[in-house]
C-alpha positions as CSV (number, residue, x, y, z in Angstrom):
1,X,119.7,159.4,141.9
2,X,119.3,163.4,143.3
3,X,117.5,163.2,146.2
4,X,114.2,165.6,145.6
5,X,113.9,168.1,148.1
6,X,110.6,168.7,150.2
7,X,109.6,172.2,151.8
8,X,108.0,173.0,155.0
9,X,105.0,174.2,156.0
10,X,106.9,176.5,157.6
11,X,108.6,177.3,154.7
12,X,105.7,177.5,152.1
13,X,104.1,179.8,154.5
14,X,106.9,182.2,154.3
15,X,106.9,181.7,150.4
16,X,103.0,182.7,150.7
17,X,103.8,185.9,153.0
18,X,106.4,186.8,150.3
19,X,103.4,186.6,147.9
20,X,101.6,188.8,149.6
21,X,104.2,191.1,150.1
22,X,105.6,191.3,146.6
23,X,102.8,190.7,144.4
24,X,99.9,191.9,146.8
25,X,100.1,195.5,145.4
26,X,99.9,194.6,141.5
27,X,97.0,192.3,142.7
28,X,95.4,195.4,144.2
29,X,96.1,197.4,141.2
30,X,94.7,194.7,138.5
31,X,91.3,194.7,141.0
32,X,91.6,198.6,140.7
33,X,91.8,199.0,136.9
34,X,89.1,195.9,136.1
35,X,86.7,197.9,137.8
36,X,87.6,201.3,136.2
37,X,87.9,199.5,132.7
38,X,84.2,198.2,134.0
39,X,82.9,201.4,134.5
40,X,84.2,202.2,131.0
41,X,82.1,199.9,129.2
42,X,78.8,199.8,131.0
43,X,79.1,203.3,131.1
44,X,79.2,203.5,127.2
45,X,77.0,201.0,126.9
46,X,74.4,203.4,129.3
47,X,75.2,206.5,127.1
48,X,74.3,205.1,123.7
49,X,71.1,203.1,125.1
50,X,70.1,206.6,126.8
51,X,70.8,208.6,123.5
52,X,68.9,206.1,121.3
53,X,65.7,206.5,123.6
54,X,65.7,209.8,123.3
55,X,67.3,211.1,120.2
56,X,64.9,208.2,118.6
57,X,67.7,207.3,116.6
58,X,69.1,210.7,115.4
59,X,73.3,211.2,116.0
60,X,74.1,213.6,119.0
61,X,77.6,214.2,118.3
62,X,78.4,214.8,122.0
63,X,77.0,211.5,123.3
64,X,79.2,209.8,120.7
65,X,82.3,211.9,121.5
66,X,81.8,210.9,125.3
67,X,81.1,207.4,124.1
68,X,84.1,207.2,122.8
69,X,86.4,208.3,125.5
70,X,84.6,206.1,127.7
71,X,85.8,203.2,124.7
72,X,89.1,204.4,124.8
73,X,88.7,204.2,129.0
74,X,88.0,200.6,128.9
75,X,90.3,199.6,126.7
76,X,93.2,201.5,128.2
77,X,92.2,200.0,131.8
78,X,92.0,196.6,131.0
79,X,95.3,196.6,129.2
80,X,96.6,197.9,132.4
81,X,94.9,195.3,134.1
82,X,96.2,192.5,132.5
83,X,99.9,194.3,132.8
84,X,99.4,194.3,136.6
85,X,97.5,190.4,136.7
86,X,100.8,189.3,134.5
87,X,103.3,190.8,137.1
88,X,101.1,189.6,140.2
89,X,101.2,185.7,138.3
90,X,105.2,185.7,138.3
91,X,105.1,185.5,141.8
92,X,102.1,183.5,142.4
93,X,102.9,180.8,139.6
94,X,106.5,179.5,141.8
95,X,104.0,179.4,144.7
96,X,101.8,177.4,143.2
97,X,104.4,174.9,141.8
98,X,106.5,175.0,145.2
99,X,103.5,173.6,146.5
100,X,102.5,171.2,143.5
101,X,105.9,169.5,143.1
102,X,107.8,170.1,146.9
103,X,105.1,170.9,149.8
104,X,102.4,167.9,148.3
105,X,104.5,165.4,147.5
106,X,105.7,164.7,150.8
107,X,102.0,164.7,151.8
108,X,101.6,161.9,149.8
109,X,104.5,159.6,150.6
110,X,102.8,160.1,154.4
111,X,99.6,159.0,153.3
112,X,100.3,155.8,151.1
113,X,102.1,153.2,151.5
114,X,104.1,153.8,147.9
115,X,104.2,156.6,145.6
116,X,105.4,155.1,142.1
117,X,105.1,159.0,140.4
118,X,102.7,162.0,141.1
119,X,102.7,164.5,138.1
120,X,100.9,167.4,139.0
121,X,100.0,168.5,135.4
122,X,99.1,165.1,133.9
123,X,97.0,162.6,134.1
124,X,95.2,159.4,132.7
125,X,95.7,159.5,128.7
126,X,91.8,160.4,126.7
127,X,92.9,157.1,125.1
128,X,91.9,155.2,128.3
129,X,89.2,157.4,129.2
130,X,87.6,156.2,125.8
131,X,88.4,152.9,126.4
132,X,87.2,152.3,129.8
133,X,83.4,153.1,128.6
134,X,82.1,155.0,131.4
135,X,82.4,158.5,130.6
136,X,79.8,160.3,128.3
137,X,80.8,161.1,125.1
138,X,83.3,164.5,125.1
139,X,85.3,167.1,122.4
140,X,87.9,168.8,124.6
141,X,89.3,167.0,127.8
142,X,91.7,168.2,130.5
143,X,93.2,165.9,133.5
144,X,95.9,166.9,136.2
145,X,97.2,165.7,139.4
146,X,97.7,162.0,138.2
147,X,98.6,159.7,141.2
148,X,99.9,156.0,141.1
149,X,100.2,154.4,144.4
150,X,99.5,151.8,146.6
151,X,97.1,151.9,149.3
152,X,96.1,148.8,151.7
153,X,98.5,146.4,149.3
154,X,96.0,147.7,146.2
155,X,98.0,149.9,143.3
156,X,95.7,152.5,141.8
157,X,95.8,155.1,139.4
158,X,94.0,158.7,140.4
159,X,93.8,161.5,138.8
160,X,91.2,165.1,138.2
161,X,89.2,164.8,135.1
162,X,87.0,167.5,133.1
163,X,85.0,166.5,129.8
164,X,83.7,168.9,127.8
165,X,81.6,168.7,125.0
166,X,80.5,171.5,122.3
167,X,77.2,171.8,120.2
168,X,75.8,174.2,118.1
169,X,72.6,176.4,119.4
170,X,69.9,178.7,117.5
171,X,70.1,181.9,118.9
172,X,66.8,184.5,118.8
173,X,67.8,186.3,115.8
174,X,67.8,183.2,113.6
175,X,71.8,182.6,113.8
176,X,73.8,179.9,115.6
177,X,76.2,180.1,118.2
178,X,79.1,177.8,119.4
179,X,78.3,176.3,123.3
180,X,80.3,174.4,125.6
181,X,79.2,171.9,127.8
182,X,80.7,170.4,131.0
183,X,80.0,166.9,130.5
184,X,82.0,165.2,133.6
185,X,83.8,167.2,136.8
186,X,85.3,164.5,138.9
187,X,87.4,161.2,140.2
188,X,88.6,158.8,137.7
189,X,90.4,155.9,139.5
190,X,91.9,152.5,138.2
191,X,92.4,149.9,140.9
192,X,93.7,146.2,140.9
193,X,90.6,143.8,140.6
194,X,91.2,139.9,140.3
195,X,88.6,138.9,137.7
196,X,87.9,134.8,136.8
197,X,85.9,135.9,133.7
198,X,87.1,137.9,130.9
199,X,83.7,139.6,129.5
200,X,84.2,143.4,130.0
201,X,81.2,144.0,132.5
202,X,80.3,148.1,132.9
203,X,78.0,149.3,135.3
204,X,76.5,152.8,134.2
205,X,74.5,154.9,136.8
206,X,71.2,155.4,135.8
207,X,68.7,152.1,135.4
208,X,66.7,151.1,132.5
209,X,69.4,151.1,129.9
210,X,71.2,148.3,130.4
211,X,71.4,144.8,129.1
212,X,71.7,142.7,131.8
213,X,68.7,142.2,135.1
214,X,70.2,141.5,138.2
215,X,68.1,139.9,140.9
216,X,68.1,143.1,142.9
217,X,65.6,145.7,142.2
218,X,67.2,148.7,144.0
219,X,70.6,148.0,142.0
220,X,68.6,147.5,138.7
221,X,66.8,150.8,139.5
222,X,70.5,152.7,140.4
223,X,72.4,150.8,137.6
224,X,72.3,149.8,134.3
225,X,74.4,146.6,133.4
226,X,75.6,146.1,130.0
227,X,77.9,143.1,129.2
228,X,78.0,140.5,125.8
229,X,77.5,137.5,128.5
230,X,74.9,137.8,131.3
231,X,76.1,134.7,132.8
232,X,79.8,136.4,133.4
233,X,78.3,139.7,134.3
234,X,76.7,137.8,137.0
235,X,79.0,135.7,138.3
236,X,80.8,139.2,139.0
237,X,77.4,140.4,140.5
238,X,76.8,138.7,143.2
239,X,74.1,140.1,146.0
240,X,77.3,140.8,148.1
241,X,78.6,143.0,145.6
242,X,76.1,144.6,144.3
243,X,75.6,145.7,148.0
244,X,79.2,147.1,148.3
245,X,78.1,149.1,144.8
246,X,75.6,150.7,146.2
247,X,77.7,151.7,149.6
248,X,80.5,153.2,147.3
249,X,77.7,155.5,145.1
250,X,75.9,156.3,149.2
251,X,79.9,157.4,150.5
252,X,80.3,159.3,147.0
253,X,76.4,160.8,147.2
254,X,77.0,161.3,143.2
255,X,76.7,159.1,140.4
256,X,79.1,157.0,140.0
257,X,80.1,154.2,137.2
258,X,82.2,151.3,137.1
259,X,83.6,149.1,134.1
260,X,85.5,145.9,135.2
261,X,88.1,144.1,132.9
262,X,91.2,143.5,132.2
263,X,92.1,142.4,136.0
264,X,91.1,147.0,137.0
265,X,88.2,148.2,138.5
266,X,87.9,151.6,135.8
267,X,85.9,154.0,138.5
268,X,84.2,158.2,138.0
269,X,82.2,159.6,139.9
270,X,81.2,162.8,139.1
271,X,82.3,164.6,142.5
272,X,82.9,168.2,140.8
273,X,85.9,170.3,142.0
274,X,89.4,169.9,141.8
275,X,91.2,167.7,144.4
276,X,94.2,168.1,146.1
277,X,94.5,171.8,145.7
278,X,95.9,174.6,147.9
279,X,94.1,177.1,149.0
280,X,91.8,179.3,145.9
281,X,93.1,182.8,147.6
282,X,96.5,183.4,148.4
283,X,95.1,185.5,151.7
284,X,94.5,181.8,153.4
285,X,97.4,180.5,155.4
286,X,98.9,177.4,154.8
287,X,97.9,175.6,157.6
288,X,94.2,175.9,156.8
289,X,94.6,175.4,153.2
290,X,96.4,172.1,154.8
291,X,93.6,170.9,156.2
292,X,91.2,170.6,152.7
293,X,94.2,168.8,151.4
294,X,94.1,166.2,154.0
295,X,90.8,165.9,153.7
296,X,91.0,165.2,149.7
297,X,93.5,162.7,150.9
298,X,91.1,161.1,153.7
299,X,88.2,161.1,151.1
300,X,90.3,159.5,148.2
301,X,91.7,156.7,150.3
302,X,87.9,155.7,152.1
303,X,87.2,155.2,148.4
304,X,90.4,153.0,147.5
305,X,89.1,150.7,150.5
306,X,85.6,150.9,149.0
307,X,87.4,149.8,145.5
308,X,89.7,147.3,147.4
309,X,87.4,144.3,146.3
310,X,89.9,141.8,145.0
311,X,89.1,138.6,146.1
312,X,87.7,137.0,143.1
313,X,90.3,135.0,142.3
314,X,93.4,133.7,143.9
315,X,96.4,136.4,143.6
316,X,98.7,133.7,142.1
317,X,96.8,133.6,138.8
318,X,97.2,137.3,138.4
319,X,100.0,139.2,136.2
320,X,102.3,141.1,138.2
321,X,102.1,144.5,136.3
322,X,105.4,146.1,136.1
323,X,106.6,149.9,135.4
324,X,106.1,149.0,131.3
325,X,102.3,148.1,132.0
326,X,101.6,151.8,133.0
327,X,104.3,153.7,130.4
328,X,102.0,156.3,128.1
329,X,98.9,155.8,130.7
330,X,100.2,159.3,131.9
331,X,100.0,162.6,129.6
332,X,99.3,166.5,129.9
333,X,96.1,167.4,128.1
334,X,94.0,170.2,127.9
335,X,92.8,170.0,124.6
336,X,90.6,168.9,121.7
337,X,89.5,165.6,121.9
338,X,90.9,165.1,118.3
């Protein structure tokens, strides 16, 4: 098997500096023209409201003459723009993967105990977002940065999610128009969890909908419980554990929800951002933009131990889950939900 082959900081830094050096100038000149093609349209957009208000409607051929070269201003500008954004993204895309698949990789074998795969571009299928019943409902869904690992003798899956969802709105002259919704920015996690009962148990933030009453008020009044057998949903819930629920949604200070069955803990929380990143401007150095990664890393494995709650049942009675168990769980989407 090839050996894959890490990079420095040291050595992504100079990558960064050859960035700068290489693609800064076309970066400066895309900035440049945006605002030029900028000035295009607001300023045509100035000369015809000016015109109308005093012309009370009538055509003043010179207004629409300098309209138009002010059109034909914007539209050669931002052509130009996006010519000089294109040329800067050839040399900031390689950056951006060096860092994805040979700088944060070797991040991650530092900070868990196993790496089984990291795929930058994936993650966990829509088919198992749907089925773990915790997310809100969603048209167009895209995941990245999908982690399997172990942490703490617990495998896990990780990886960015974003749900979007799109509706129709009235608009004020009596027409419709097309809107998109963010629906879910955040974590979604699947850990080991050693179940004795088998009745899917989900544990939605928000309290008042649910199906089950626990005998705590301040978790019935953070959580709704829904699950077909109330005696199995609270042979899961006891007081300890609904304690440790309410620690994990106080460390994530979002909303969180949980679904527990087949032997997983399915976890979101809807933290916003996008983990595990380097730095948003390429004018950061890599040490600094270092330091937000580790403490994604930090922040993702306090939650692990918060999720590391398997001692329900003995580990002998549990299937050992093998390679095959996660094949297909993994998959690049940025799509319709379809």
């Amino acid at each position: 098997m090839e050996e894959r082959k890490f990079v420095t900081a040291e050595e992504l830094e100079a990558a960064r500096l050859e960035v700068i050096r290489l693609g800064g100038p076309h970066l400066k000149k895309a900035k440049t023209y945006w605002w030029i093609a900028l000035s295009g349209f607001l300023g045509t957009c100035v000369i015809l409201l000016i015109n109308a208000m005093v012309s009370g409607g009538e055509t003043n051929v010179a207004v629409f003459v300098l309209a138009g070269i002010l059109t034909v201003v914007f539209i050669v500008f931002i052509m130009l723009h996006g010519k000089e954004q294109k040329i800067y993204m050839n040399y900031l895309n390689p950056f951006n993967a060096t860092y994805k698949t040979q700088f944060l990789p070797a991040i991650l074998e530092e900070s868990f105990e196993k790496i089984y795969a990291f795929e930058p571009h994936n993650g966990l299928s829509k088919e198992i977002v749907i089925k773990s019943g915790i997310f809100p409902s969603f048209d167009y869904i895209t995941t990245n940065d999908y982690l399997r690992a172990s942490h703490n003798g617990m495998n896990f899956e990780y990886c960015d999610t974003e749900l979007q969802e799109r509706h129709e709105e009235s608009d004020s002259d009596g027409g419709t128009r097309t809107v998109i919704d963010t629906m879910f920015l955040g974590v979604f996690i699947i850990a080991e969890f050693d179940h004795f009962v088998d009745t899917p148990l989900y544990i939605l933030d928000g309290g008042g909908k649910g199906t089950v009453t626990t005998e705590s008020e301040i978790f019935n009044q953070n959580f709704s419980v829904k699950c077909e057998n109330e005696i199995d949903a609270l042979r899961i819930l006891t007081p300890e554990m609904m304690d440790h629920i309410l620690k994990i949604k106080e460390f994530c200070k979002k909303s969180i929800d949980l679904a527990f069955f087949d032997d997983k803990i399915y976890f979101c929380s809807s933290l916003g951002g996008d983990r595990l990143e380097i730095a948003g401007s390429i004018d950061i150095p890599v040490y600094e933009s270092r330091k937000q990664v580790d403490e994604d890393i930090v922040f993702i494995k306090q939650l692990l131990d918060l999720l590391n709650i398997r001692n329900l049942k003995s580990k002998s009675s549990q299937r050992k889950l093998t390679d095959e168990d996660y094949k297909g769980n993994s998959v690049y989407q940025n799509e319709h939900r379809g």
